[in-house]
C-alpha positions as CSV (number, residue, x, y, z in Angstrom):
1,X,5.4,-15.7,11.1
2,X,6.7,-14.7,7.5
3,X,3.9,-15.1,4.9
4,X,6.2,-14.8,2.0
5,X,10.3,-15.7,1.6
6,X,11.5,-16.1,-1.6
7,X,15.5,-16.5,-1.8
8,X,17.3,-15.9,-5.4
9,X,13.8,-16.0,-7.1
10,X,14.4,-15.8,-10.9
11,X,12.9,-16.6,-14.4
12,X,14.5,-16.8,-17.7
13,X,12.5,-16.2,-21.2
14,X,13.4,-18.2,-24.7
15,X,12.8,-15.2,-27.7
16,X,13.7,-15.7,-31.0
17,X,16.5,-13.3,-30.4
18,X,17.8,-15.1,-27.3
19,X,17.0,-15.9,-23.4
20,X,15.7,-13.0,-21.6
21,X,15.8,-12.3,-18.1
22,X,12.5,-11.3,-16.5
23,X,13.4,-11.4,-13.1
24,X,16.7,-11.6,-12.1
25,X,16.9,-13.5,-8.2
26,X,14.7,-11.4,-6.3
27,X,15.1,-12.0,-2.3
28,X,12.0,-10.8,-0.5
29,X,10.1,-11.4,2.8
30,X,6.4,-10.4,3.7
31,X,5.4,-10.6,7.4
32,X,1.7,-12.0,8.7
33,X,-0.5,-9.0,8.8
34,X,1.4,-7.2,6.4
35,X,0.2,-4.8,3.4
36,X,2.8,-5.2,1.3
37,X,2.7,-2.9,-2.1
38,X,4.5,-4.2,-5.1
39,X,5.7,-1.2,-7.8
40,X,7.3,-1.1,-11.1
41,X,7.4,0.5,-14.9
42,X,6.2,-2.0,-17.4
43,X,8.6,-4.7,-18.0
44,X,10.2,-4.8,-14.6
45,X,9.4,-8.2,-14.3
46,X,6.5,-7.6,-11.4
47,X,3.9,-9.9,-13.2
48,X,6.2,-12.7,-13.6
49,X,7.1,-12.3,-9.9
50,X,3.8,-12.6,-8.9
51,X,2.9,-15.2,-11.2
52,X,5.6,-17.4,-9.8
53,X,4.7,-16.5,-6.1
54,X,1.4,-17.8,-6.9
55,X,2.1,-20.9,-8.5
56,X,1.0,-20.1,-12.1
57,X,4.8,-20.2,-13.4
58,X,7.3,-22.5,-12.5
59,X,11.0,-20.4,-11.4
60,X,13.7,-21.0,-13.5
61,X,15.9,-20.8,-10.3
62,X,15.4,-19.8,-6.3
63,X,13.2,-20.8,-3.8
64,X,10.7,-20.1,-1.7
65,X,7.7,-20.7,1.0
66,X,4.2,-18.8,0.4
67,X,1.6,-19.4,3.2
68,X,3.9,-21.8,4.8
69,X,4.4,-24.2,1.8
70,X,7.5,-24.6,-0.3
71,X,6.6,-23.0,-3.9
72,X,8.3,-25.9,-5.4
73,X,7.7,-28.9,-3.9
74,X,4.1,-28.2,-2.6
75,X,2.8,-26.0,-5.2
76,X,-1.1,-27.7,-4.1
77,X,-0.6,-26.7,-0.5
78,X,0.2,-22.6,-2.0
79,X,-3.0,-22.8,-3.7
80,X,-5.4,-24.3,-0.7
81,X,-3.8,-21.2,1.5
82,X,-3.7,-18.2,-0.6
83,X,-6.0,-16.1,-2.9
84,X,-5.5,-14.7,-6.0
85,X,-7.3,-12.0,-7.5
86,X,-5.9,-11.0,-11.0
87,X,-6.5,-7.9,-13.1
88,X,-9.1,-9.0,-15.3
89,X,-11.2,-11.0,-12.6
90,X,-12.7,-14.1,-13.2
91,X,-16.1,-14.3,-12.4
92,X,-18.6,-15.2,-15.3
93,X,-20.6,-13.0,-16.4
94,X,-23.2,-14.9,-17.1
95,X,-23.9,-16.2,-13.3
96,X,-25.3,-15.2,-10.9
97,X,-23.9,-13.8,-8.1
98,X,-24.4,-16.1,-5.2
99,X,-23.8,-19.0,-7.8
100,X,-20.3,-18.1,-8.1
101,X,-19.8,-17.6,-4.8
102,X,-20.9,-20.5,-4.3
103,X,-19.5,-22.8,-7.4
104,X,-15.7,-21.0,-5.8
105,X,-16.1,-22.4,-2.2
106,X,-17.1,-25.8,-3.6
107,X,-14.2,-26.3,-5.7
108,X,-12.3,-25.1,-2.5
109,X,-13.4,-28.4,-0.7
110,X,-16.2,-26.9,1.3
111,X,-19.8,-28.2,1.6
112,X,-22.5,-26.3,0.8
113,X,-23.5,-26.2,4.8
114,X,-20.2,-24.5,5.2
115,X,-20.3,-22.5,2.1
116,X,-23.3,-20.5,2.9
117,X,-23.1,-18.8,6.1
118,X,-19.0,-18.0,4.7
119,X,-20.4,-16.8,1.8
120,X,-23.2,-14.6,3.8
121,X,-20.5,-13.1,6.0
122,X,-18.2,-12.2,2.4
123,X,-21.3,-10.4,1.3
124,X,-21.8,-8.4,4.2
125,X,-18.2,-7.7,5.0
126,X,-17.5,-6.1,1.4
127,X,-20.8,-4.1,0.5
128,X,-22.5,-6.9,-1.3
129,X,-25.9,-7.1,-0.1
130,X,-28.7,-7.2,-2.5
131,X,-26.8,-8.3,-4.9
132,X,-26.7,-11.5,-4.7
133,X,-29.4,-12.7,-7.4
134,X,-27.6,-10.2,-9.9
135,X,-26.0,-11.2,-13.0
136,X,-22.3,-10.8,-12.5
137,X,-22.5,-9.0,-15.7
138,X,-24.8,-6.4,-14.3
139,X,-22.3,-5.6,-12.0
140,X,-20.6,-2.1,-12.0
141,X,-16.9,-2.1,-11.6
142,X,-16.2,-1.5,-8.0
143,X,-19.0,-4.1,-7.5
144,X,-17.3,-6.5,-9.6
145,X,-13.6,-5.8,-8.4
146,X,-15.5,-6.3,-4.8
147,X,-16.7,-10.1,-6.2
148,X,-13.7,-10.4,-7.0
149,X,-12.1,-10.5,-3.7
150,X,-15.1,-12.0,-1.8
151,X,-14.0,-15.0,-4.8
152,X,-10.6,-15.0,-3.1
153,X,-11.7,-15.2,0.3
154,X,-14.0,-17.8,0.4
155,X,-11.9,-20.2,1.4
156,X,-10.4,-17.9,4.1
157,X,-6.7,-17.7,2.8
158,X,-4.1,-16.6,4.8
159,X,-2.7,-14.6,2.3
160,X,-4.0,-12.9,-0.5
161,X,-2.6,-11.4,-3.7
162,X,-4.3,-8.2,-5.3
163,X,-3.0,-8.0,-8.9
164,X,-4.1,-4.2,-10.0
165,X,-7.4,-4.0,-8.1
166,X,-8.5,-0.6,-8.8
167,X,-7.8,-0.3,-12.1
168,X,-10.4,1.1,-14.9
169,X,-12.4,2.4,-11.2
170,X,-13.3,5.6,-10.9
171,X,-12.3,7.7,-7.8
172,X,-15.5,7.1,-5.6
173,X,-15.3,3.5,-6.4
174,X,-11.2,3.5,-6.1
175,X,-11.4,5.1,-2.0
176,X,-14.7,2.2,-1.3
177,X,-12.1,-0.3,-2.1
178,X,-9.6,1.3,-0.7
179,X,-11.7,0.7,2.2
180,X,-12.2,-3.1,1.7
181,X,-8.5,-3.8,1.4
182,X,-7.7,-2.6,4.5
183,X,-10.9,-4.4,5.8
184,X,-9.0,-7.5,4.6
185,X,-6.5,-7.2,7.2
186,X,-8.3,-5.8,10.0
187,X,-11.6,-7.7,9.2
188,X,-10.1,-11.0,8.2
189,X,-6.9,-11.2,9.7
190,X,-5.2,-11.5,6.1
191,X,-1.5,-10.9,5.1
192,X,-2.2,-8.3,1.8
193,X,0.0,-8.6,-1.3
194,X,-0.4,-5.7,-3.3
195,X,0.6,-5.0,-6.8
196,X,-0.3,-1.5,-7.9
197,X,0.6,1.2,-10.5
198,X,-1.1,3.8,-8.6
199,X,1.4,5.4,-6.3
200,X,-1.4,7.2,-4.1
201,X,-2.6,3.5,-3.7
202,X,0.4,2.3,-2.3
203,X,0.6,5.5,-0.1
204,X,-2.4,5.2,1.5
205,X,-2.6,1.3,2.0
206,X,0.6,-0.5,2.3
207,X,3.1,-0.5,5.5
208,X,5.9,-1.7,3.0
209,X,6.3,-1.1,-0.4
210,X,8.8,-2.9,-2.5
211,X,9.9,-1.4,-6.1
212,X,11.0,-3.3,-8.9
213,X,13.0,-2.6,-12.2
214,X,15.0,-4.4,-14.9
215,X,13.8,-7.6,-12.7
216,X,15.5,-6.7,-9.3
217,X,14.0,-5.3,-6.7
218,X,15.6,-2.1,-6.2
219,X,14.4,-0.8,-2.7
220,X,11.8,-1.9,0.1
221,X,10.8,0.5,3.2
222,X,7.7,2.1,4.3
223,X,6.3,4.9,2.3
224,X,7.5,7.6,4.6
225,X,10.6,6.5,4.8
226,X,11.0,5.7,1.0
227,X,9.7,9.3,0.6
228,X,12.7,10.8,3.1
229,X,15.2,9.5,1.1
230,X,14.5,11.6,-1.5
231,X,16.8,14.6,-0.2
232,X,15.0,17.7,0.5
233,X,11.3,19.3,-0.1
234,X,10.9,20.8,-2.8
235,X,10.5,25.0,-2.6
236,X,8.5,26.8,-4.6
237,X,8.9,31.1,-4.2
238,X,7.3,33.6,-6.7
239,X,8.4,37.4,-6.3
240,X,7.7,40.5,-8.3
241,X,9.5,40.5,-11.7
242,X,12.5,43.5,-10.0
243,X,12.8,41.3,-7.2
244,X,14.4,37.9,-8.9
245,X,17.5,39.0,-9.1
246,X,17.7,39.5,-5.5
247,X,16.0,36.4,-4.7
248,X,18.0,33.9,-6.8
249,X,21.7,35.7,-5.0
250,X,19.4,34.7,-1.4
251,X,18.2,31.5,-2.9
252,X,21.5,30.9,-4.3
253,X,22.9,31.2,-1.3
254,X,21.6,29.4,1.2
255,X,23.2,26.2,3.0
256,X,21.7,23.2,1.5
257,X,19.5,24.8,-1.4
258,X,20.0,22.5,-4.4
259,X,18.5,22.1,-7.9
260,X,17.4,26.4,-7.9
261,X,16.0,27.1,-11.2
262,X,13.9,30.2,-12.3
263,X,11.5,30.9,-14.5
264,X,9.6,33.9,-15.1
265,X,9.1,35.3,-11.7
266,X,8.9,31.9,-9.6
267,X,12.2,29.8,-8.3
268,X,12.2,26.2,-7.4
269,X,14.7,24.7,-5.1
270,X,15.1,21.7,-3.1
271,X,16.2,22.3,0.7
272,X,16.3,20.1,3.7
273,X,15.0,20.7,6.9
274,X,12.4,23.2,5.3
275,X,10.4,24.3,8.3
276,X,13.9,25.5,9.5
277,X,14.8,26.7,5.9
278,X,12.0,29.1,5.4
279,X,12.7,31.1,8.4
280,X,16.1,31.5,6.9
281,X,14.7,32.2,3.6
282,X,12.0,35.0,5.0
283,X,14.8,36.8,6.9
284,X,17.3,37.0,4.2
285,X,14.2,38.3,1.3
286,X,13.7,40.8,4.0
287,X,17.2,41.8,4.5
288,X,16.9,42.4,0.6
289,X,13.2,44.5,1.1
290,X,12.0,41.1,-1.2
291,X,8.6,41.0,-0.5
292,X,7.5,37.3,-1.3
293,X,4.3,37.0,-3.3
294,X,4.0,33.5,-2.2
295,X,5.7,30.3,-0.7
296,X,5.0,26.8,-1.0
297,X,6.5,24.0,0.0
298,X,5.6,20.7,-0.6
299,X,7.3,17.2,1.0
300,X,8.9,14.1,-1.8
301,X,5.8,11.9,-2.3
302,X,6.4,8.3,-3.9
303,X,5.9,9.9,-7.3
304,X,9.6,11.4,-6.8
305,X,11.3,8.2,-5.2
306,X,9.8,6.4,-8.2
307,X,11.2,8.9,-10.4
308,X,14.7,9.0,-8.6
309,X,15.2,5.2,-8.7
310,X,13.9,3.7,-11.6
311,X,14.3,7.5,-14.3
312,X,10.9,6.7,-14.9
313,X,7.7,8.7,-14.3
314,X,4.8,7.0,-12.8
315,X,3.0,6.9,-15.7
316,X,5.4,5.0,-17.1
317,X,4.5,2.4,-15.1
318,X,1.0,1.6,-16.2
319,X,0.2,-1.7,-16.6
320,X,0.9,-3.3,-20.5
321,X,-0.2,-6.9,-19.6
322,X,3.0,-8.8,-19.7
323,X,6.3,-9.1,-17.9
């Protein structure tokens, strides 16, 4: 079953200086039992993608079905079948726990018979216990961003969107969630829609990862094989200072080495097929008496497919609020 098929998607933008396009008729599909991870610099037009896929923005053109439902002309059925969890959350601070739980599975539909042993299950599932006569305000962050979710779920969506969940976490509450949001599949059957800035994040979660700029979506393939499209691993050998000139002529020489650049006594290069490369590498230094001092090499990571498609660094691509 597709969970997600959106045909020509787009959405223009009145400024005082003119219509802008934000995103610019985006095609995409998102299989049940997919974790799908959504990537882009600011202004790519990611947000307003996912605000239209989850009904809070009308398209200006396109179509498409979320959860079974045409976006368009059921935007009521989208809403009953997915969950939402945006950046900033929305619990209230000032209620308690198990109330908000509670208060979000009754405005759902469901009776409070059916609410509580859902709602004890949620807790359970995503390292809530005990906390349920807390003030959400009380909360730390990965407890909160875990609320968060259980508020999505109560209702048992099909699909859920995750709109920046780890951000502002630290890195022992990042890898918990990390955790849960895999949990959401394998726990509760649930089709994942991920937007993230955090390359790692995509990396480690999602079988798919689509990446957006300039509101198109630019490329979509799992991570490995978005990371073996950037051509070669990148090399990094350091020699004694006499020895450079002899290891740039066998760097410089060798099938396939690209990009060689030297400074001080180490020289980066790209080469494919490095396992093979090295061997090559290590008998023509020793045909030279170049005795390395060390060798690394180190395989594309998304960080360099973000950086080949877009020209952006990933730290361009953290999250301004808008667009």
């Amino acid at each position: 079953m597709t969970m997600i098929e959106a045909r020509g998607l787009a959405r223009t933008f009145q400024t005082p200086h003119g219509e802008v396009a934000a995103v610019r008729g985006v095609d995409l599909q998102v299989a049940d039992g997919e974790i799908v991870g959504f990537l882009g610099p600011n202004g790519a037009g990611k947000t307003t993608t996912l605000r239209m896929l989850t009904t809070l923005l009308r398209p200006t053109a396109g179509t498409a079905r979320v959860a079974g439902c045409d976006l368009l002309a059921d935007p009521v059925g989208v809403r009953r079948r997915i969950g939402y969890v945006a950046q900033g959350g929305g619990a209230n601070p000032a209620e308690v726990v198990a109330n908000e739980l509670l208060l979000q599975a009754r405005l759902h539909g469901m009776s409070k018979a059916q609410a509580r042993p859902r709602i004890a299950d949620l807790v359970a599932r995503l390292g809530l216990d005990g906390l349920e006569t807390r003030l959400v305000g009380s909360l730390s962050g990965g407890q909160r961003r875990r609320l968060d979710i259980a508020l999505g779920l109560v209702h048992q969506p099909p699909l859920i969107f995750l709109d920046e969940p780890s951000t502002g976490l630290d890195p022992t509450s990042r890898n918990q969630l990390w955790d849960h949001i895999r949990g959401l599949r394998d726990a509760f059957g649930a089709t994942v829609f991920l937007s993230t800035h955090y390359l790692d994040e995509a990396d480690a979660l999602c079988d798919r990862i689509l990446i957006m700029d300039q509101g198109a979506i630019l490329v979509e393939d799992g991570p490995e094989e978005l990371k073996n499209r950037v051509s070669g691993d990148a090399v990094t050998l350091e020699v004694a200072a006499a020895d450079v000139p002899a290891a740039e002529d066998v760097v410089r020489g060798l099938p396939g080495a690209r990009a060689v650049t030297v400074a001080g006594t180490t020289l980066r290069f790209r080469a494919e097929h490095s396992n093979r490369s090295m061997i090559e590498i290590m008998r023509a230094l020793e045909a030279r008496s170049v005795d390395p001092v060390s060798i690394q090499v180190d395989r594309p990571t998304l960080d360099d497919v973000f950086l080949t498609l877009t020209g952006k660094p990933a730290e361009a691509a953290a999250p301004a609020g808008h667009v």
